[in-house]
N, CA, C and O atoms as a DFTB+ gen file, in Angstrom:
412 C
 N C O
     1  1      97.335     120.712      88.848
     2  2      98.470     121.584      89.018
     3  2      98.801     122.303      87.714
     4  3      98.995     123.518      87.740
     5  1      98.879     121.589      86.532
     6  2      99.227     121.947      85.351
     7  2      98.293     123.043      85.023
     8  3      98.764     123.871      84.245
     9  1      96.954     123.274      85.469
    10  2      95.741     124.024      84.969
    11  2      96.306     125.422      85.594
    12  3      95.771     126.403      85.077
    13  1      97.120     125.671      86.436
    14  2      97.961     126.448      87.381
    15  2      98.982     127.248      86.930
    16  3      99.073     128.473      86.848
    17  1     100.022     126.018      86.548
    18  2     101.043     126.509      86.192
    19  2     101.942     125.651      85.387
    20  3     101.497     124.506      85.464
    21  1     103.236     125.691      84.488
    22  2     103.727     124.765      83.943
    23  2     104.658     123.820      85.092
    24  3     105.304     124.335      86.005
    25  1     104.567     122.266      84.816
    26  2     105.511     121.693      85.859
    27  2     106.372     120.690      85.088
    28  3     106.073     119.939      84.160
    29  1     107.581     120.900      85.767
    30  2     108.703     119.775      85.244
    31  2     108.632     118.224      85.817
    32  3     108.514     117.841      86.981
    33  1     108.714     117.676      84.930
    34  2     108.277     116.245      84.965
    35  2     109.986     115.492      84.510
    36  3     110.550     115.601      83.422
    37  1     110.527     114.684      85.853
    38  2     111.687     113.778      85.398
    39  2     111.483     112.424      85.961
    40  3     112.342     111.695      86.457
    41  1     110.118     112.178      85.798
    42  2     109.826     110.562      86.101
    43  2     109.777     109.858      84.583
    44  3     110.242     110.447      83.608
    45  1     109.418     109.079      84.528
    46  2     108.769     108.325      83.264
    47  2     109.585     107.662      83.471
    48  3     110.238     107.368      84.473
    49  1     109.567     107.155      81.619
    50  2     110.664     106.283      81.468
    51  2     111.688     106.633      80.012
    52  3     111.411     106.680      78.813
    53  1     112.855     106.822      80.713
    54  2     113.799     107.537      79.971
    55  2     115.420     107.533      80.602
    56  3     115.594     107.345      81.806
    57  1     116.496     107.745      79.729
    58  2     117.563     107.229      79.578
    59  2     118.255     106.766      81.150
    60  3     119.008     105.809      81.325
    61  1     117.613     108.040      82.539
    62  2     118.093     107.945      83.429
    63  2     117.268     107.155      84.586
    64  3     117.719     106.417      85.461
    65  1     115.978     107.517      84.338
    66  2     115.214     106.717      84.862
    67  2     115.296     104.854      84.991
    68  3     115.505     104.061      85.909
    69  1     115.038     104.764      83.706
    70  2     115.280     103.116      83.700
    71  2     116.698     102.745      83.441
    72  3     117.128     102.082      82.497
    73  1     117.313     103.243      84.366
    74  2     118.641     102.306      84.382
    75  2     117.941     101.080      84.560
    76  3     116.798     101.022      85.015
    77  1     119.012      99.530      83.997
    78  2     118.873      98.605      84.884
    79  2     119.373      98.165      86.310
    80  3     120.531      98.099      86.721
    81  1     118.245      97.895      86.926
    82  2     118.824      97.436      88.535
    83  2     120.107      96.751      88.439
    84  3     120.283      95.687      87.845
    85  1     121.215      97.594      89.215
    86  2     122.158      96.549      89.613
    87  2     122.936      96.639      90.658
    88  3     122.548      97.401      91.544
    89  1     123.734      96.189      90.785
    90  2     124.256      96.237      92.636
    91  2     124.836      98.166      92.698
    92  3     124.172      98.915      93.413
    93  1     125.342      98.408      92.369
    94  2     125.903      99.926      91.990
    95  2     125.411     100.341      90.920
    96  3     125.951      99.949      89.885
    97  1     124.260     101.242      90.824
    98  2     123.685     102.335      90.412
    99  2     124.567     104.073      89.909
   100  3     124.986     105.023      90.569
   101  1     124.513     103.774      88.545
   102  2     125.047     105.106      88.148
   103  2     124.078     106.510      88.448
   104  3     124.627     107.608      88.539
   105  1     122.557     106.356      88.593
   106  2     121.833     107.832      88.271
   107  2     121.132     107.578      90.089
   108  3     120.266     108.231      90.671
   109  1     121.702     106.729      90.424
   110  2     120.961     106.859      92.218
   111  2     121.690     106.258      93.307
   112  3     122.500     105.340      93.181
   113  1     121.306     106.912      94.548
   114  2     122.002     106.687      95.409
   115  2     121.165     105.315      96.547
   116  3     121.650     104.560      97.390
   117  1     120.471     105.409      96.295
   118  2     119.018     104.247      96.977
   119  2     118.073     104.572      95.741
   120  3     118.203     105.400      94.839
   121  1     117.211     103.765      95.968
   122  2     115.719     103.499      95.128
   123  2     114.941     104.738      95.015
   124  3     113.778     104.514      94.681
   125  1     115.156     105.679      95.149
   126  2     114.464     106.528      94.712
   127  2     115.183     108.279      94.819
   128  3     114.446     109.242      94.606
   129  1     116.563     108.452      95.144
   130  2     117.387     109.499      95.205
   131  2     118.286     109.314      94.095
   132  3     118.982     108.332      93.836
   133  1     118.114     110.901      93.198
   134  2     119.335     110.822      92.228
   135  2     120.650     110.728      92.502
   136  3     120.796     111.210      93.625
   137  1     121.359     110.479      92.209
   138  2     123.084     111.263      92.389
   139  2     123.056     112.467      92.104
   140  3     122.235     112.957      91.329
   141  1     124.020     113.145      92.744
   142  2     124.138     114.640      92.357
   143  2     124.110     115.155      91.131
   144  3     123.673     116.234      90.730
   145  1     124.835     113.902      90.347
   146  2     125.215     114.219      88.482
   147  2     123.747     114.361      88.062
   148  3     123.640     115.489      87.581
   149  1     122.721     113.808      88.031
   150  2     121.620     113.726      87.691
   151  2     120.906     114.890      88.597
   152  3     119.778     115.228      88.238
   153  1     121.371     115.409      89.531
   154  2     120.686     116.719      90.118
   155  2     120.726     117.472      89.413
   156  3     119.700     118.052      89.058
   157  1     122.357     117.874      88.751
   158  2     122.795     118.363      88.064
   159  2     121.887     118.503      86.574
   160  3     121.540     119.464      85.888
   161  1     121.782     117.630      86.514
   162  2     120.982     117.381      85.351
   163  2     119.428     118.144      85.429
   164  3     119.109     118.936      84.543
   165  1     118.628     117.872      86.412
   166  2     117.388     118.593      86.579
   167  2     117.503     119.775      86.343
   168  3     116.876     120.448      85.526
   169  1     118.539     120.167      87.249
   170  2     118.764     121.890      87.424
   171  2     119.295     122.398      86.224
   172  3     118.862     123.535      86.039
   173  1     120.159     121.971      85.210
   174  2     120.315     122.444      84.133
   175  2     119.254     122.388      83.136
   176  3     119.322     123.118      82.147
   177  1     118.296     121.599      83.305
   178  2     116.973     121.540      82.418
   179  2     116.354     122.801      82.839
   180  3     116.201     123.716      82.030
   181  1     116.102     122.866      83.688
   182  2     114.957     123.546      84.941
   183  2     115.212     125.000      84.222
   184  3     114.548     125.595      83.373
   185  1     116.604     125.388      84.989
   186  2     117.409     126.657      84.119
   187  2     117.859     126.963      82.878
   188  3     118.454     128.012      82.633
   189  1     117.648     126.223      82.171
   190  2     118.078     126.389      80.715
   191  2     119.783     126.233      81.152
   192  3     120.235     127.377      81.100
   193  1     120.748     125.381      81.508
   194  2     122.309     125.798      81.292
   195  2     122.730     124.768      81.072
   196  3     122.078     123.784      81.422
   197  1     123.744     124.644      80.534
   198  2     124.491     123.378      79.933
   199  2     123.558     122.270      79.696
   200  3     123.730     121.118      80.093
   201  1     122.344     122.795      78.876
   202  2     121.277     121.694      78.515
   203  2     121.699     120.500      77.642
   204  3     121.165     119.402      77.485
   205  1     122.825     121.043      77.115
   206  2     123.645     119.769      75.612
   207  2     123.939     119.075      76.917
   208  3     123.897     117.922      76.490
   209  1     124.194     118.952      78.138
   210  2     124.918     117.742      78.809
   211  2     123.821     116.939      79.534
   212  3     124.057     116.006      80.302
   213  1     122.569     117.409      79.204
   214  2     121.407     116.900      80.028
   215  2     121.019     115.688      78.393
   216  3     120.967     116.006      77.205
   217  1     120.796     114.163      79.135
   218  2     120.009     113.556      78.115
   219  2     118.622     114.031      77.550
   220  3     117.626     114.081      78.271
   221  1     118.611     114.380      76.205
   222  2     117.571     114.887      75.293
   223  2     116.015     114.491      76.043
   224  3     115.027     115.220      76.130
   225  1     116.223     112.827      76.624
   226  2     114.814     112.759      76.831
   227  2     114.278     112.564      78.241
   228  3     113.292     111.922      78.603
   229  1     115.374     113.441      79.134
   230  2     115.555     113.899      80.441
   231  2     114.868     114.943      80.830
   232  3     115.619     115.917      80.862
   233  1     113.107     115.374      81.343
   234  2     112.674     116.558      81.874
   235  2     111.771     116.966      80.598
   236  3     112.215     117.355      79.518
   237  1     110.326     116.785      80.966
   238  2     109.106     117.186      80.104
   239  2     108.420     118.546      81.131
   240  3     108.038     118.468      82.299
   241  1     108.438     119.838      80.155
   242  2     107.506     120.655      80.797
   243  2     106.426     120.151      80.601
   244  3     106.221     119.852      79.424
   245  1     105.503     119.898      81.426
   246  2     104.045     119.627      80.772
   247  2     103.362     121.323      81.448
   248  3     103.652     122.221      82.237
   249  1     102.419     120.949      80.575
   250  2     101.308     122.265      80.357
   251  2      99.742     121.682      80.364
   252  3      99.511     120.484      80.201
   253  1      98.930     122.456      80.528
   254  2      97.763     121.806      80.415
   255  2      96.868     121.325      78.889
   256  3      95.867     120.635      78.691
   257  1      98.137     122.346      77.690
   258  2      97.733     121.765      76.717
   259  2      98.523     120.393      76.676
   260  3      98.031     119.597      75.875
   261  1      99.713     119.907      77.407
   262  2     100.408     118.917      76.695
   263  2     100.321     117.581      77.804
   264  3     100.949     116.542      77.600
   265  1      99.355     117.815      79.112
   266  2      99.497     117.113      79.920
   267  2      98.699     115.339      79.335
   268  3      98.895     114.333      80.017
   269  1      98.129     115.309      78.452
   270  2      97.117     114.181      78.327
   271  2      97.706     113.514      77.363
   272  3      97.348     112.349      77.190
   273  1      99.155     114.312      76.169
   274  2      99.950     113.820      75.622
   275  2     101.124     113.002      76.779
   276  3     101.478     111.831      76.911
   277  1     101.275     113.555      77.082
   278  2     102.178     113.038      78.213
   279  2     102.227     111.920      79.019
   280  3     103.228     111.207      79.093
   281  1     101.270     111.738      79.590
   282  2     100.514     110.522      80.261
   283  2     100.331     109.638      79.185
   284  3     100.986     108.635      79.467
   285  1      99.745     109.480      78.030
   286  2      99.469     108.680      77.095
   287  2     100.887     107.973      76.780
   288  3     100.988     106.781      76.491
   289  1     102.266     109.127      76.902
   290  2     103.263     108.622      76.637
   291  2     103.632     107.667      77.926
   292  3     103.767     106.461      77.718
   293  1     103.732     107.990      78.745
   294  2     104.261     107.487      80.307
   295  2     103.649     106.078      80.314
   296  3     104.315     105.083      80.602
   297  1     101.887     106.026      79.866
   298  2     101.278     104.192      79.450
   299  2     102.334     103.475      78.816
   300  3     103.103     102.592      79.195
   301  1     102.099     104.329      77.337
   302  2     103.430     103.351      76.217
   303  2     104.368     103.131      76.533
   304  3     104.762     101.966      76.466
   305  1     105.078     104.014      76.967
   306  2     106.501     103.422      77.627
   307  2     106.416     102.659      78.385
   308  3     106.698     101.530      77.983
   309  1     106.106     102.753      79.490
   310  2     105.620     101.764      80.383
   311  2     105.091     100.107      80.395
   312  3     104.996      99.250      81.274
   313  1     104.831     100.154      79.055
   314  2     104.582      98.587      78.049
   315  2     105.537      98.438      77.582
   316  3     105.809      97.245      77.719
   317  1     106.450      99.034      76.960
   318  2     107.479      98.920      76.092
   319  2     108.740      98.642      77.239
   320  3     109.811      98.098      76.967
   321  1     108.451      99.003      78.183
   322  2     109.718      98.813      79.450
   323  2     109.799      97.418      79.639
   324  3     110.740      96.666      79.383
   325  1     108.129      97.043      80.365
   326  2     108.015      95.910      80.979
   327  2     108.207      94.877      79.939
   328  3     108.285      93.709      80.318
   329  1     108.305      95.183      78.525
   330  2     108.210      93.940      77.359
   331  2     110.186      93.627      77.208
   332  3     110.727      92.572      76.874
   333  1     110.847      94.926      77.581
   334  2     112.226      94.914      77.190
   335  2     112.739      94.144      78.885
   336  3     113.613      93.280      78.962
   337  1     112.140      94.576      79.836
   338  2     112.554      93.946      80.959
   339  2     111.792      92.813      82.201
   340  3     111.679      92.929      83.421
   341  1     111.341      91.663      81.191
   342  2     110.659      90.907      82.077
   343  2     111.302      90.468      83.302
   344  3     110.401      90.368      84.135
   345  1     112.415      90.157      83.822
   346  2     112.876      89.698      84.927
   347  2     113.045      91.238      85.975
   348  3     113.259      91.138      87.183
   349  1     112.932      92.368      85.394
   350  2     112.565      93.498      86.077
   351  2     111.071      93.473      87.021
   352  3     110.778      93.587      88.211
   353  1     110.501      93.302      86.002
   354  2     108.896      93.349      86.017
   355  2     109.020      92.464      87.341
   356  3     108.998      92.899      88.492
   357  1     109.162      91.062      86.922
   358  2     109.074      89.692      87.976
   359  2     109.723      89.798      89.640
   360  3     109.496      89.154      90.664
   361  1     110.649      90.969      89.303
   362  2     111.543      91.140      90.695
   363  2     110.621      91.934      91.553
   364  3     110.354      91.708      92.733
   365  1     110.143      92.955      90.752
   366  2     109.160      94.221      91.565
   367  2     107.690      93.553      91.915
   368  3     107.055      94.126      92.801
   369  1     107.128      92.459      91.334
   370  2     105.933      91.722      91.136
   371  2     106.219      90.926      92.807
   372  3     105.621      91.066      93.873
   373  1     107.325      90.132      92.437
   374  2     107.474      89.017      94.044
   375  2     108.042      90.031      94.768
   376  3     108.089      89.412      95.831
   377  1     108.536      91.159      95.047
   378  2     108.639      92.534      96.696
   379  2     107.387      92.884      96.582
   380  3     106.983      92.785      97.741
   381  1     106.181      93.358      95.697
   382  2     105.017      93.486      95.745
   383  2     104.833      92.567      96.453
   384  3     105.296      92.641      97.591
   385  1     104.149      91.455      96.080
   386  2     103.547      90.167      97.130
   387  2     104.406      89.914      98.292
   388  3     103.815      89.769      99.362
   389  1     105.537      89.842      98.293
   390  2     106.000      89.510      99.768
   391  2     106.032      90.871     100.878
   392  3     105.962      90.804     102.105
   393  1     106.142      91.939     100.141
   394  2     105.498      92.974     101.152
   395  2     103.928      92.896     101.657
   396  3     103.831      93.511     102.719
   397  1     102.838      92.410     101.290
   398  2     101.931      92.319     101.158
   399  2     102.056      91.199     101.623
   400  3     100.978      91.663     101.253
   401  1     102.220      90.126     102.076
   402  2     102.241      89.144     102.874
   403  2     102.763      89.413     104.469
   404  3     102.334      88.837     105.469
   405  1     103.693      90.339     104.417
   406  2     104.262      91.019     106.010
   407  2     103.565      91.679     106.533
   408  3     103.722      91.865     107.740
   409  1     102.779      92.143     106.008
   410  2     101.160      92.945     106.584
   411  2     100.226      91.980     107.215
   412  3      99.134      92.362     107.637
């Protein structure tokens, strides 16, 4: 896609993304829908507007020069998550296997 065109990237792992799980969620509404505030947030990246209210490390253009930087980052973090949140890790590990057992 990137070889295409530039695309906005608000996965990884970063200020809004890895909230920690907890019964009431500030940046989502279920497991995988933002709140509006955090819509808010895309769309002001996206558009350039009230970007000072968007977290700094909220929304990577990647490009095809910057896509292999990017990913390299998304690994590291991704180690650095699971090392700061082992009982995270362990929760998503046993719904892995017990979904996989209901099959």
């Amino acid at each position: 896609m990137v070889a295409i065109t530039p695309v906005w990237d608000f996965s990884g792992y970063n200020s809004v993304t890895s909230e920690p799980i907890q019964p009431i969620m500030s940046n989502y509404v279920d497991n995988s829908h933002y709140t509006p505030n955090i819509g808010d947030f895309v769309l002001n990246r996206i558009l350039s507007h009230n970007v000072e209210q968007v977290p700094e490390d909220f929304g990577v253009l990647i490009t095809s020069e910057n896509i292999e930087q990017h990913l390299a980052k998304i690994r590291s973090d991704r180690e650095e998550w699971a090392k700061m949140r082992p009982n995270e890790v362990e929760l998503v590990e046993t719904l892995k296997q017990n979904f996989k057992e209901q099959q």
